[in-house]
N, C-alpha and C positions, 0 to 999 in steps of 0.2 A: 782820271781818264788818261792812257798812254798810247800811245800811236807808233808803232816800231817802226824807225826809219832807215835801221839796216837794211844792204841790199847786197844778196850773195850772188856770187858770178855762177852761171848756168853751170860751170866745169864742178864746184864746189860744192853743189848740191848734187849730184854725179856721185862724192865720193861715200865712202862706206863709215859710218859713224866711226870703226876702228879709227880711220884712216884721217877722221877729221881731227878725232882727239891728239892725235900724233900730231895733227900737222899744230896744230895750239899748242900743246908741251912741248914742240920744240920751240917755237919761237918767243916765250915766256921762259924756258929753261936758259934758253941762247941769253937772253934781255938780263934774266938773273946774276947767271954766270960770271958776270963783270962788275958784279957789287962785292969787295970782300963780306966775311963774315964775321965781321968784328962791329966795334962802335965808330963812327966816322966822324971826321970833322966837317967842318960846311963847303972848305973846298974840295973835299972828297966827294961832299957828296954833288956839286955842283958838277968834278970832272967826271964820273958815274953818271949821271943823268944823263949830260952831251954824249958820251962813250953809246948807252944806251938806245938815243935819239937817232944818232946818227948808225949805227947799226941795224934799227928798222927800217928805214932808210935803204940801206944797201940791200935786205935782204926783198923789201918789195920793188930795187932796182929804181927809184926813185932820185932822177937827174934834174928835175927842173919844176919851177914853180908854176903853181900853188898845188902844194903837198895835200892830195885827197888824203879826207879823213875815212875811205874806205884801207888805206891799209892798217886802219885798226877794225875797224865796225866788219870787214869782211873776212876777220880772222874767226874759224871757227868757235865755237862757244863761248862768242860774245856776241852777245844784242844790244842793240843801240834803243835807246826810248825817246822820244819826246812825250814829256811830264806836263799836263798844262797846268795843275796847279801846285808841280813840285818847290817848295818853300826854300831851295837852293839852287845854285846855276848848278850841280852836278853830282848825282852820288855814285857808285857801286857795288853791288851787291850779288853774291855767290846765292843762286836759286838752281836747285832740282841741276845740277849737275854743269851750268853755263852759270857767266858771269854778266848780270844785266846791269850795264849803264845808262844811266836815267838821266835826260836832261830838260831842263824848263823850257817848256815850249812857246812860252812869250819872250823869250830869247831871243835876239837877232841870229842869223847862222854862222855866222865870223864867231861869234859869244859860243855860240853851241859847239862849232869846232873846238874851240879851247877849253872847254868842259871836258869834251871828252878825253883830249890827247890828257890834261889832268887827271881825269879819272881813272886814265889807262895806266900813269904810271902811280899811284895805287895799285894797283891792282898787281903791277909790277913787283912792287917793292910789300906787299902784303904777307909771304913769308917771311921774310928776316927784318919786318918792321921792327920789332921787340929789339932788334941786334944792333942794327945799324944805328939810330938814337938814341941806342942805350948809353945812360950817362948822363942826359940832358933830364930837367925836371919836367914831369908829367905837362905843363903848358907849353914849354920852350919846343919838345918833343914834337908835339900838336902842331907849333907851328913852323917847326923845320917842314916838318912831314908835307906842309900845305904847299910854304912857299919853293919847297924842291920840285913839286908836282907843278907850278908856275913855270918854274925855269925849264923841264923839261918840255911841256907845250912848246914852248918858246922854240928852244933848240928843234922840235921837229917840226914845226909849223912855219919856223922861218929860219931856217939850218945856216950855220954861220957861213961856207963856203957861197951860198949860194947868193944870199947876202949880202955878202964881200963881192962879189961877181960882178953884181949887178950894180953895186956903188963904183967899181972903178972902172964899167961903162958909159956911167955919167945918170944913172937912172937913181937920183938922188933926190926927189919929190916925195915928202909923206904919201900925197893923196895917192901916188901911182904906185909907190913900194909896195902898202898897204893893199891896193887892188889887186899890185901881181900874186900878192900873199893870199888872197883872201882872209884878212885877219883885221882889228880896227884899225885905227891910227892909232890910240893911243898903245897897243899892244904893240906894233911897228916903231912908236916911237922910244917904246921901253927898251926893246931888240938893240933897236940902233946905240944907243944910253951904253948895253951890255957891251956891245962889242966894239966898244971906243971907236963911234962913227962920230958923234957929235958929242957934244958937252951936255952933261944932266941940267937941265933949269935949273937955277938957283933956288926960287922960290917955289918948287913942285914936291910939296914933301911925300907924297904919292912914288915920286919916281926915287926920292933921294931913301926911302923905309924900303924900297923892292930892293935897291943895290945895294942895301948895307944888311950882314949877316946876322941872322938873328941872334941874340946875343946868351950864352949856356956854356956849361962845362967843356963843349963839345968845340969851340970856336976860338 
């Protein structure tokens, strides 16, 4: 059982199916555009994602926190689902001409958020999949593919400028970062990890496996 929780603005159900599909292949063409077309290494692919992130970003004019997840769910031909007995926090999948992202609906919505911004960049890098981890061995590949989808959430869920803004106005409390993010703490606390806000726990091998690259030909 799924429950669509996409919500399109009165102007965009207005436009003419032409006009919708135009506006989606742009902004998926635009997202592409900035990945070469080769095999990449792990910083490549790290500075590509943020490149990416933050490019969405600019093009839905997005200045301040917490980053609605409608400027993905309200791009034409994508639908957003809540899944209530989907067996993972997040899939996507190419149906009847849109692209439906399905998310577990016993999911908290900070979790649901980060499912999708993940899913979307799938969905992102779904052409030149093949290209871009070409070189890594079929698992390694796997899970570049995943944890790049991580980092990218990341970057547009809690954008480094913005981030950085907000820590050197003194606004340096997990519970409250997190709030203004809408995203957990521990997703805030990983962010901060990224962008050499604080030091990684010693003893959090959780945080210390997300910062270290995954290890392939490609690295």
């Amino acid at each position: 059982m799924s429950t669509i929780i996409s919500t399109k603005p009165r102007t965009a159900r207005l436009h003419t199916r032409a006009a919708a599909r135009r506006q989606a292949s742009s902004v998926l063409a635009t997202l592409r555009s900035l990945a070469p077309q080769r095999p990449l290494r792990w910083h490549e692919l790290e500075r590509i994602a943020e490149l990416q992130a933050n490019r969405l970003l600019e093009l839905a004019r997005i200045s301040a926190p917490a980053v609605q997840i409608e400027v993905i769910s309200g791009l034409p031909r994508i639908e957003v689902r809540q899944v209530v007995d989907l067996p993972v926090g997040g899939s996507a999948d190419w149906v009847g001409g849109r692209w439906i992202v399905s998310v577990a609906g016993g999911d908290s919505p900070a979790r649901q958020r980060y499912s999708i911004a993940h899913e979307f960049k799938h969905i992102v890098d779904h052409p030149v999949r093949q290209v871009i981890f070409a070189g890594a061995t079929d698992s390694a590949s796997e899970a570049q593919a995943e944890r790049i989808a991580e980092y990218f959430a990341a970057c547009l869920l809690m954008p480094k400028r913005l981030v950085v803004r907000l820590w050197g106005q003194g606004v340096q409390r997990l519970s409250e970062l997190s709030e203004r993010f809408e995203v957990s703490p521990r997703a805030m606390q990983i962010r901060l990890w990224q962008l050499g806000l604080v030091d990684p726990a010693p003893r959090c091998p959780s945080a210390r496996a997300f910062l270290t690259p995954v290890r392939g030909p490609l690295t």
